[in-house]
VOBA-1610 file (N, C-alpha, C; in pm, whole numbers, padded with zeros to 5 digits, always signed):
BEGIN
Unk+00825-01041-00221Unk+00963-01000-00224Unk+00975-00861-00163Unk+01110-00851-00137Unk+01131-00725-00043Unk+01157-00606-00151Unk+01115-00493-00166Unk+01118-00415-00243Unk+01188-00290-00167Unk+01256-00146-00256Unk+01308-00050-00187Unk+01194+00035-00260Unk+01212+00193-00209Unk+01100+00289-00203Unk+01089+00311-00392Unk+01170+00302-00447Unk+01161+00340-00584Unk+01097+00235-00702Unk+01100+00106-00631Unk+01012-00014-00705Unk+00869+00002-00634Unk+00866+00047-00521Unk+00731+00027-00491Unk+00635+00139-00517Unk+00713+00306-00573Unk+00637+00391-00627Unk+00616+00335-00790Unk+00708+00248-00844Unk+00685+00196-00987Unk+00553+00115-00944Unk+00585+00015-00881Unk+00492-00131-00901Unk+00348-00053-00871Unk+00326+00085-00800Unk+00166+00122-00718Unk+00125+00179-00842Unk+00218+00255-00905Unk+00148+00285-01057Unk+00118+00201-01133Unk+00199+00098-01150Unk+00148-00004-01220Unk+00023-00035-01196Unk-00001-00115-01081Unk-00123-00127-01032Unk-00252-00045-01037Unk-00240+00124-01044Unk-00312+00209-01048Unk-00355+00244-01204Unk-00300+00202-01236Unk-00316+00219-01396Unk-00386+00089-01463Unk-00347-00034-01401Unk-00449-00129-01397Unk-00586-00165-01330Unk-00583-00018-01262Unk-00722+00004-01166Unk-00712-00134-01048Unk-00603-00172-01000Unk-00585-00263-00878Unk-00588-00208-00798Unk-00473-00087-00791Unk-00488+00005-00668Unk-00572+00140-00701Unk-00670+00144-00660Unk-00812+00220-00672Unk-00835+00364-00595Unk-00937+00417-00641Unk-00948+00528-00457Unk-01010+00439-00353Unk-01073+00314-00366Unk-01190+00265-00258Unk-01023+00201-00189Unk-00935+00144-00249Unk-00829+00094-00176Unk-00745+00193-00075Unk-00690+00324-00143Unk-00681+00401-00103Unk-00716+00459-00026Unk-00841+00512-00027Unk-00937+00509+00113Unk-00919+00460+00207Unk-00927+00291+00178Unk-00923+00174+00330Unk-00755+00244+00376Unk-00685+00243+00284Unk-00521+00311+00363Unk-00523+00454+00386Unk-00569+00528+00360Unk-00613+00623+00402Unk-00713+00632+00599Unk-00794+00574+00574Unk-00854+00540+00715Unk-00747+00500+00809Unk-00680+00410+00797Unk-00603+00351+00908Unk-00503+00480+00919Unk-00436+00505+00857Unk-00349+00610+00826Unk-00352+00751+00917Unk-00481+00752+00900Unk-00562+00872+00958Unk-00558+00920+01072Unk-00574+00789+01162Unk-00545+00805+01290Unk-00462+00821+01422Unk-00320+00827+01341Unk-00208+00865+01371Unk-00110+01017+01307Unk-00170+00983+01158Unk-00052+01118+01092Unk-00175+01187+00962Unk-00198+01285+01068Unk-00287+01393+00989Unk-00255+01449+00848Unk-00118+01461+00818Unk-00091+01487+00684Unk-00170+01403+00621Unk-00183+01306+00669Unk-00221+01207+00525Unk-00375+01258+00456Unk-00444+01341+00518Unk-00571+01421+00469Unk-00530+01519+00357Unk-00423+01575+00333Unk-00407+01602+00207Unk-00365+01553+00100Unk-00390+01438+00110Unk-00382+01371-00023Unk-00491+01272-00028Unk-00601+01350-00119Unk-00730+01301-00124Unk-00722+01225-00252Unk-00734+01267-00361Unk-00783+01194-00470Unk-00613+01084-00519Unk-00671+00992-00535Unk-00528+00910-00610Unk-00455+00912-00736Unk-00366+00963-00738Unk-00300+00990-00866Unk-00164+00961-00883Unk-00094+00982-00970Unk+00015+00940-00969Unk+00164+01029-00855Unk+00094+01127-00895Unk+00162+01251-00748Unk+00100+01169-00655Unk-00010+01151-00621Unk-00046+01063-00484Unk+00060+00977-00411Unk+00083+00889-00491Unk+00142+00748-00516Unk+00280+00816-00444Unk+00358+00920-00495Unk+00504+00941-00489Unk+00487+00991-00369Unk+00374+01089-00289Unk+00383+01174-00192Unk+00317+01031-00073Unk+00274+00965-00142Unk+00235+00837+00017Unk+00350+00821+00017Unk+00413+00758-00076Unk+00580+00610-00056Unk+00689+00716+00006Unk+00711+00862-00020Unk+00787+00978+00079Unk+00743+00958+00211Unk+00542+00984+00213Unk+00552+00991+00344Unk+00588+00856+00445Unk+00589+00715+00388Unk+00631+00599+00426Unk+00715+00624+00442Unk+00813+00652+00391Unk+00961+00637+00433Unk+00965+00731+00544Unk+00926+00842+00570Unk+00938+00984+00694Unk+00926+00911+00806Unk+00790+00875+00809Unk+00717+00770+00928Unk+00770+00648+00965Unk+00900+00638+00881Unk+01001+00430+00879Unk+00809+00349+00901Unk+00741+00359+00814Unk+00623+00263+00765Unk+00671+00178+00669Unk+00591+00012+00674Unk+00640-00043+00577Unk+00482-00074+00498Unk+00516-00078+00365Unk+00403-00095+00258Unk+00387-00256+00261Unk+00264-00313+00241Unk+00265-00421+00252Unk+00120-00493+00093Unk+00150-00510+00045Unk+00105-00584-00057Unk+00073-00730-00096Unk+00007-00802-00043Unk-00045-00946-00110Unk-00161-00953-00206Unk-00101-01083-00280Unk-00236-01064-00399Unk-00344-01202-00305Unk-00442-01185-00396Unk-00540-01223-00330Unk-00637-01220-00438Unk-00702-01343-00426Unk-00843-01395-00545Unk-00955-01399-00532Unk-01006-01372-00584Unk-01142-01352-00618Unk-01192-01476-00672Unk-01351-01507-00662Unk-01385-01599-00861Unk-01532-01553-00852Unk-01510-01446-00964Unk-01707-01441-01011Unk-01737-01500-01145Unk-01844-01546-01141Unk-01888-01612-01239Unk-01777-01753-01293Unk-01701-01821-01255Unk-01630-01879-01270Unk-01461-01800-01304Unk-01507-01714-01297Unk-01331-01628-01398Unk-01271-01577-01244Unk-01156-01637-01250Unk-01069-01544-01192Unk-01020-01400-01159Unk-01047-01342-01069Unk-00995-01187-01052Unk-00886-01203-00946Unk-00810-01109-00982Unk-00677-01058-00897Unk-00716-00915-00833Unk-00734-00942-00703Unk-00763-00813-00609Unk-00664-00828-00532Unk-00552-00749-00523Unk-00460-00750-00411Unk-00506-00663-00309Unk-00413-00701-00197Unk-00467-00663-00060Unk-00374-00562-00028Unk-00391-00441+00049Unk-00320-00311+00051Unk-00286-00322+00190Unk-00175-00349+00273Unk-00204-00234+00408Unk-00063-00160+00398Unk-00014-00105+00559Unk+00072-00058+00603Unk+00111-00099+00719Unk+00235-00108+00772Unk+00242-00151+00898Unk+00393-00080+00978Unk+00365-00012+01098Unk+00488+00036+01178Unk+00595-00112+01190Unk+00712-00067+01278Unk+00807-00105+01287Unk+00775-00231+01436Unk+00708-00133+01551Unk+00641-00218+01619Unk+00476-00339+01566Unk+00449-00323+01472Unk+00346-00406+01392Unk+00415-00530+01413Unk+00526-00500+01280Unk+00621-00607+01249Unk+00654-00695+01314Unk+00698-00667+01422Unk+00740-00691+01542Unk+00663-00818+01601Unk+00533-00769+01659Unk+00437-00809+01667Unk+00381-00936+01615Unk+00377-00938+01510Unk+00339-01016+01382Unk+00434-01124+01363Unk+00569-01138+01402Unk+00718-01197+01398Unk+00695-01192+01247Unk+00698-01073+01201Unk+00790-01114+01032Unk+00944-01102+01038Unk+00977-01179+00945Unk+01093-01165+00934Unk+01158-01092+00851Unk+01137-00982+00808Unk+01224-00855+00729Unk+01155-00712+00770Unk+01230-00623+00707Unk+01159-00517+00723Unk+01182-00460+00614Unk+01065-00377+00535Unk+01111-00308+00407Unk+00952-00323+00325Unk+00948-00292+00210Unk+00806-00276+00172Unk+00757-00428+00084Unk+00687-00482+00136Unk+00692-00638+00043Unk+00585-00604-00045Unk+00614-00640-00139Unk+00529-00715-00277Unk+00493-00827-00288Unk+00380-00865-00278Unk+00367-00956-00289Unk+00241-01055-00431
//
């Protein structure tokens, strides 16, 4: 579902507090991130200030947050590892999605 900037700084805490969204996740968005908008090096460790100062800098950059869940199975049990990226306006594009805005998924 299509989410606006103020559900998706809720839902990343959520997640971060359920240890879904991690530093090793963070990191991987962090890397890609990197190579375009240097700010993003000051915000190293993940926290809940983290969380509010990425979904600002998303919105600065018109970036869209992109979220799918995604399964795991160890030992027979189910895990929920969702999948993190980001994607420009030309991504989107690219990709033919059809909305623009931060999905949850």
């Amino acid at each position: 579902m299509i989410i606006d900037s103020g559900k998706l700084k809720e839902n990343l805490k959520s997640d971060y507090k359920r240890n879904l969204f991690n530093q090793r996740k963070w990191e991987g968005l962090k890397q890609k991130l990197n190579l375009d908008y240097k700010e993003i090096k000051d915000m190293d460790t993940l926290n809940e200030n983290t969380i509010d100062m990425f979904v600002e800098f998303l919105d600065k950059h018109n970036l869209y947050f992109y979220r799918n869940i995604a399964g795991r199975e160890t030992g027979g049990v189910s895990i929920m590892d969702p999948e993190y990226n980001v994607f420009s306006d030309e991504e989107l594009i690219n990709m033919s999605l059809p909305y623009k805005g931060h999905w949850w998924g």
